[in-house]
N, C-alpha and C positions, 0 to 999 in steps of 0.2 A: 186147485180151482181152475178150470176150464170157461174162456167167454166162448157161450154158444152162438148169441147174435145177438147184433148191435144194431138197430134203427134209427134213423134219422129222418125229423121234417120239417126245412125250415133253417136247418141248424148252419151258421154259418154261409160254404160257399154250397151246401147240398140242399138239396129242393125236396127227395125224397131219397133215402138210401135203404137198403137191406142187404150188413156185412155177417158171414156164416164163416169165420177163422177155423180151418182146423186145429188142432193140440200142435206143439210144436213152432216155429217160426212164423211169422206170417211178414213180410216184405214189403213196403208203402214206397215203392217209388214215382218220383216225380218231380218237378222245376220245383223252384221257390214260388209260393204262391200258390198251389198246385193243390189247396186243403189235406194235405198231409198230416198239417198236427192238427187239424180239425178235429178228427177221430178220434187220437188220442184224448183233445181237449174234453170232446164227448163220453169216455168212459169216465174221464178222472170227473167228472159231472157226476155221474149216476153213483160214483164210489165215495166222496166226499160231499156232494152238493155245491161245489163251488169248483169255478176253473181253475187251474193254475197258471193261468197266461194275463187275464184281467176282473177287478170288481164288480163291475158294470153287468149285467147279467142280460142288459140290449145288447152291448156287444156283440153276443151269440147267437141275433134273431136275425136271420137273413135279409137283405136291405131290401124297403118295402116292405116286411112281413109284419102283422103284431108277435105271434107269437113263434116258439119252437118248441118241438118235442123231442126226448132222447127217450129209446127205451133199451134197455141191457138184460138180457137171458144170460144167467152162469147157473154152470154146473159145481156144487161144491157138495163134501162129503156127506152131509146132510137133505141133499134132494138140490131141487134149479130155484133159484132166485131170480123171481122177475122185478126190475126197478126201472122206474119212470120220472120222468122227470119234466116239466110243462114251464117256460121259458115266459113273459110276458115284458113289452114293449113298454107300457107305461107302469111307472111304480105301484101305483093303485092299485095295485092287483101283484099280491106275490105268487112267488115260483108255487106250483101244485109240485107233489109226491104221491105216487104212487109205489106199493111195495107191495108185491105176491096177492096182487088182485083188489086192496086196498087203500083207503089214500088214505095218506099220513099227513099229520099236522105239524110235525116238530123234524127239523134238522134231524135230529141223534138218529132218527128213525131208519137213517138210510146206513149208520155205521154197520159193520158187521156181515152182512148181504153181499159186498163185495169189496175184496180189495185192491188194490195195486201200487205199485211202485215206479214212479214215472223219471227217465236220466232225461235232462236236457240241455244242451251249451249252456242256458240259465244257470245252472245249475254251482257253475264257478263264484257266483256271487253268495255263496252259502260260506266259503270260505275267505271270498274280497270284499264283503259288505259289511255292515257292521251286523251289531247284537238282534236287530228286529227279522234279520232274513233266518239267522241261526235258531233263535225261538221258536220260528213260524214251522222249521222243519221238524223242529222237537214236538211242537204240540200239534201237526198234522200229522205223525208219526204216533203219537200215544193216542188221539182219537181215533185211528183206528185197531189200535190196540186195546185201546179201553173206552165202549160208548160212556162209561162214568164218569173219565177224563173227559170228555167233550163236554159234559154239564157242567162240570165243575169247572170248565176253564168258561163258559157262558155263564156261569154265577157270578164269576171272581170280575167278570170285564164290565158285566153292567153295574156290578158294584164298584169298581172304577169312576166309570162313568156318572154315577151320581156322586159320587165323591167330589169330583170334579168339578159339575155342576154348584155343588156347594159352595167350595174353595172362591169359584167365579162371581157366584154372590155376594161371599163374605167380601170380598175386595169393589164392590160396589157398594156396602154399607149392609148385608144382608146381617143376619144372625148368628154367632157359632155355636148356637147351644145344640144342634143336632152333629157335629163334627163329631165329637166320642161315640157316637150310635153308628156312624158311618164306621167312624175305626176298626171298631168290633166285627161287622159284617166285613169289610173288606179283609182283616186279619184271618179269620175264621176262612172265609174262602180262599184266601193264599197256602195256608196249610195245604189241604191234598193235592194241589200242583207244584209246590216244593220239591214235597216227598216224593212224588211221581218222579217229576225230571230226574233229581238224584238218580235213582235207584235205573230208568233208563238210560241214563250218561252212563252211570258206570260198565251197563251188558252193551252198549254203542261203541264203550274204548276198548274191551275186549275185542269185539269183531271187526271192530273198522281197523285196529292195529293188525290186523291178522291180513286182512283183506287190502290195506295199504301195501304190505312185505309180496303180497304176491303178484297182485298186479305189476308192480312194480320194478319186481324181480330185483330189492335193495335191501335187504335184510341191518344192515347197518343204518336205513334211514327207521326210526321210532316215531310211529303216528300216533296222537297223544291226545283223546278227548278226556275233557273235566267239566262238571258243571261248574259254573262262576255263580254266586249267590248271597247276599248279605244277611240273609234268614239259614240258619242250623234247619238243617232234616229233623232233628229229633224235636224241637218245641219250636216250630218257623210260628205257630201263633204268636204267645209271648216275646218272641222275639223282637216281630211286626210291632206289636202297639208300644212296645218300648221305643222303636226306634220312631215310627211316625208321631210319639211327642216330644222325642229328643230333638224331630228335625221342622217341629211345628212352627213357629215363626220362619223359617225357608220355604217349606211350602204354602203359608201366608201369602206370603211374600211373590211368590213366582203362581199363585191362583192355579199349581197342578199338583199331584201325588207322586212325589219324587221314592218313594220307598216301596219295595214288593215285586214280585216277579214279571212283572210286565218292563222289569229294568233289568234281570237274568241275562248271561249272556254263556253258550259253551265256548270255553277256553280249547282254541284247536293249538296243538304245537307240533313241533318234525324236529325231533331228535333236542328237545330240550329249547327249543327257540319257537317263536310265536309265527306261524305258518303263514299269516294274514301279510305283516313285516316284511318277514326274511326268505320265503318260499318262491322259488320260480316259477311259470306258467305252467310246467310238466306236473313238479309237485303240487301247484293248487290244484289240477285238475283229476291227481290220482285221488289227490285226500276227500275230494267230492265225491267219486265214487267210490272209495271206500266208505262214505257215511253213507251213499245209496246202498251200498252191497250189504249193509248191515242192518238197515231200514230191512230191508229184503230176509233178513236172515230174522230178525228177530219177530217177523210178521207167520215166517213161514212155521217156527216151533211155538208161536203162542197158540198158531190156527188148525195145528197139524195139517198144512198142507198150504203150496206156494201160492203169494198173489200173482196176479196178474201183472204183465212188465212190460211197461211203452218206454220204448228206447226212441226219444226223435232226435237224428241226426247227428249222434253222439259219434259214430264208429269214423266218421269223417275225423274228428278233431283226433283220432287216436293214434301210436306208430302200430305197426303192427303186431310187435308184443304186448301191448296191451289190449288190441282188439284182442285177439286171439285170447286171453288171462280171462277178460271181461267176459265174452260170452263162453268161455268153459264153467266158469265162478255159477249161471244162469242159466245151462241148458238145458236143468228138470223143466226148468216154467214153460208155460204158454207167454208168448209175445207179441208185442206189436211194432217193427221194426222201421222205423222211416229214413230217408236216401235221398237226394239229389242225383247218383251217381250208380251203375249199377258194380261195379269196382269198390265200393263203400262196404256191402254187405258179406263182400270173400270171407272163406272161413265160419259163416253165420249157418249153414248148415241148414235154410230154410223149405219150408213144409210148401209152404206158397207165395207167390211173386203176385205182386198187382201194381195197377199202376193210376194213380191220380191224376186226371184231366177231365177238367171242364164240367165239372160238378159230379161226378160219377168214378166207378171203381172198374177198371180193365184188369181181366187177365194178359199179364205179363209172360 
């Protein structure tokens, strides 16, 4: 996959942009502050529909502005993907989509069209945080792996969510004669996100153990993904409505839905010990990139052919054997490379340099 160009209006700290990456590296250098991961924040927009910096989707709209727009041209094997994306200030009005000349109505609509894989310092919190950061990367990881994964995980959440609602009631004086109707729906949509995670945890500890050993250059250190789950892969429905009436006077009790994969967690360990615990800041930070490196791998043989890869500022936190590991592991892809430091990018072998200042993109 190839980004051919990236627009911006509105966006952040840019007023108006037009970015044309060639294939190969492309170099974002600049201060802190300097809208560096703007851009990034802007593709991973157009590729997911949501940022991975903040909720908030004002956030995004340049101050003073109502609205913003991102649009993203890619080249992939099948012909160019044009995605759009329309920003709005006041809630009342949600995000517009646009896709190959049409507007879309539904999220899912943007899966598929483009993808990418983004490393960032953040990133260490996928192994120091607890079970909701590790989720969030499992299942932005299989939605764009599977648009049918992204429905199925919006069935299961707003069936959550009424559940919930219920629960909330019933502890005010409300009714539970609708509680077994929710059970069912909620069980029923836990199933195909069960069995999903399973089956990518297991091709995730393949590769991330692989890609752990090498960055690493530790072959004695063992990187160890599992899924964690109290639902069986093979029958997680029955399993479900078992347990959420074994555990029904506790979630009475507490007015939330304590049972179901919104409680899932991947179990990370290094060489038989729990990584999160026992792991030093070197190892958290290889094992992060090992779960990127494998995000990246398992993206690139479902799609025959690489995502897109925003690296912001990552190669700074690195020593040099592991820069140098990391971007050999990533040299097919096209990139988006960002820097404080022009010292930061050595060894990165880049196509083109530019440089962030003052709401605009300088040749470097």
């Amino acid at each position: 996959m190839r980004l051919k160009t990236l627009r911006l209006q509105n966006f952040r700290s840019y007023q108006n942009l037009m970015m044309t990456p060639p294939e190969g590296v492309t170099v974002i250098v600049g201060e802190n502050g300097a809208g560096k991961t703007n851009l990034l924040e802007a593709v991973h927009l157009c590729c997911l529909g949501r940022s991975h910096r903040t909720s908030d989707d004002g956030d995004m709209i340049r101050h003073g502005e109502e609205s913003a727009a991102v649009q993203l041209f890619v080249e992939r094997r099948d012909g160019t993907h044009d995605i759009g994306v329309r920003l709005f200030l006041h809630e009342r009005r949600k995000k517009l989509l646009h896709i190959n000349g049409k507007n879309a109505s539904r999220m899912g609509d943007l899966i598929g069209h483009a993808t990418c894989v983004i490393f960032s310092p953040e990133d260490l919190s996928v192994v120091r945080d607890g079970p909701a950061v590790r989720r969030r990367y499992v299942d932005m990881l299989l939605s764009q792996l599977q648009r049918a994964y992204f429905y199925a995980l919006q069935t299961y959440t707003a069936a959550l969510r009424q559940r919930n609602a219920l629960l909330r009631d019933i502890a005010l004086g409300g009714s539970k004669a609708q509680l077994s109707v929710w059970d069912e729906q909620l069980a029923r949509a836990a199933a195909p996100l069960v069995r999903l995670r399973a089956q990518t945890a297991r091709a995730l500890d393949l590769a991330a153990n692989r890609h752990y050993a090498y960055i690493s250059g530790r072959e004695e250190e063992v990187f160890r993904v599992a899924y964690q789950s109290t639902l069986p892969e093979d029958e997680p429905e029955q399993a479900m409505l078992s347990q959420l009436q074994a555990r029904r006077d506790e979630e009475l009790r507490r007015s939330t839905t304590v049972v179901g994969p919104h409680r899932d967690d991947l179990r990370l360990t290094l060489s038989g010990r729990e990584l999160q615990a026992y792991g030093s800041q070197g190892q958290a930070r290889t094992a992060a990139l090992a779960l990127k490196l494998a995000a990246f791998d398992l993206l690139s043989e479902s799609q025959g052919e690489p995502p897109l890869l925003l690296l912001d500022d990552v190669l700074s936190e690195l020593d040099p054997l592991r820069r140098r590991r990391l971007i050999d592991r990533v040299k097919n892809a096209q990139a988006l490379l960002t820097c404080t430091d022009r010292g930061d990018f050595i060894g990165a072998e880049p196509a083109c340099v530019l440089e962030a200042k003052n709401g605009n993109l300088y040749n470097a």
